[in-house]
C-alpha positions as CSV (number, residue, x, y, z in Angstrom):
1,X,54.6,-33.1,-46.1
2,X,52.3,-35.0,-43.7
3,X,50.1,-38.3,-44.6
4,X,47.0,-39.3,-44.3
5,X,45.6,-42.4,-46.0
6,X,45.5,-41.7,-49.1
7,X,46.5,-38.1,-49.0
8,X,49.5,-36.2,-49.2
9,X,48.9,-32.7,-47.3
10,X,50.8,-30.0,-47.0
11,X,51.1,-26.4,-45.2
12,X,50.8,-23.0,-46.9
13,X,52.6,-20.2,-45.8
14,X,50.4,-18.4,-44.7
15,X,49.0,-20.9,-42.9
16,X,52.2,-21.7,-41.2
17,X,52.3,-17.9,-40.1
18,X,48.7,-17.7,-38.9
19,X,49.0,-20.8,-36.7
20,X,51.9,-20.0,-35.0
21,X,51.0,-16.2,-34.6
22,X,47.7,-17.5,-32.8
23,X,50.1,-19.7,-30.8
24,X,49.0,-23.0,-32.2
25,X,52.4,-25.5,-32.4
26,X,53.5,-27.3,-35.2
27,X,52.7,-30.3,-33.0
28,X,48.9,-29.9,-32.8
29,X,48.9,-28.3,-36.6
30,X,50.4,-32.0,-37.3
31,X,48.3,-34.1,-34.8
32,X,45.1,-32.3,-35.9
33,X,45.8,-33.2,-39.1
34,X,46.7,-37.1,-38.8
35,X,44.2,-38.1,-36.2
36,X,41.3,-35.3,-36.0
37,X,38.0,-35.0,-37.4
38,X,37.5,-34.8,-41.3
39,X,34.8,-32.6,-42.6
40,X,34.0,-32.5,-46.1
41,X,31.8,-29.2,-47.7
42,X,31.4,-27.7,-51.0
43,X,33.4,-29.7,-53.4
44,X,37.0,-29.7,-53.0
45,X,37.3,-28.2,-49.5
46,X,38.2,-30.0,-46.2
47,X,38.3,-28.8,-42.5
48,X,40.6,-31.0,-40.1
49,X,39.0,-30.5,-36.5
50,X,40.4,-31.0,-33.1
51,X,39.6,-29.8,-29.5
52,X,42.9,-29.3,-27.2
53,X,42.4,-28.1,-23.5
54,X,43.1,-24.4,-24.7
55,X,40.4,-24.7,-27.6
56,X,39.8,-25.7,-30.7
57,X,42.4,-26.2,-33.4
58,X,40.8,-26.0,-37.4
59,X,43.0,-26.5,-40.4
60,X,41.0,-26.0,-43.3
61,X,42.6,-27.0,-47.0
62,X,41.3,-27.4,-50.5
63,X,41.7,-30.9,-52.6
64,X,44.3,-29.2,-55.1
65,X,44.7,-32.7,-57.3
66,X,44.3,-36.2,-57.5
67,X,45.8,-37.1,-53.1
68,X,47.2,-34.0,-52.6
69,X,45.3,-31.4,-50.1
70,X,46.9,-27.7,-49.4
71,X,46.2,-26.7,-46.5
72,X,45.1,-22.8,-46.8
73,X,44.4,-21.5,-42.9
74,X,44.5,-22.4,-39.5
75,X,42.1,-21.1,-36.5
């Protein structure tokens, strides 16, 4: 479970599998998460964006309930 403000976000599995398949760390999944860009689009959807020196990292999630956001895939 990782924190942001108000929000309580957490990994899905299959995002867990897709970062580290791509060889993104569980250190930049978490970093790009408490200090990268938020984007907001459609309704309920979220993308957290970060650029590393090998690329861009983007976790997007969907607002699930009230603070909570899942995070669904990683690119």
């Amino acid at each position: 479970m990782i924190y942001r403000g108000k929000w309580r976000i957490s990994l899905s599995t299959h995002a867990q599998v897709e970062g580290s398949s791509v060889g993104i760390t569980e250190d930049m999944i978490e970093a790009t998460i408490k200090s990268g860009r938020m984007r907001w689009f459609a309704k309920n959807n979220v993308d957290f964006i970060s650029e590393y020196k090998r690329g861009k990292v983007i976790c997007r999630g969907q607002v699930k309930y009230d603070n909570f956001i899942l995070i669904l895939t990683i690119a």
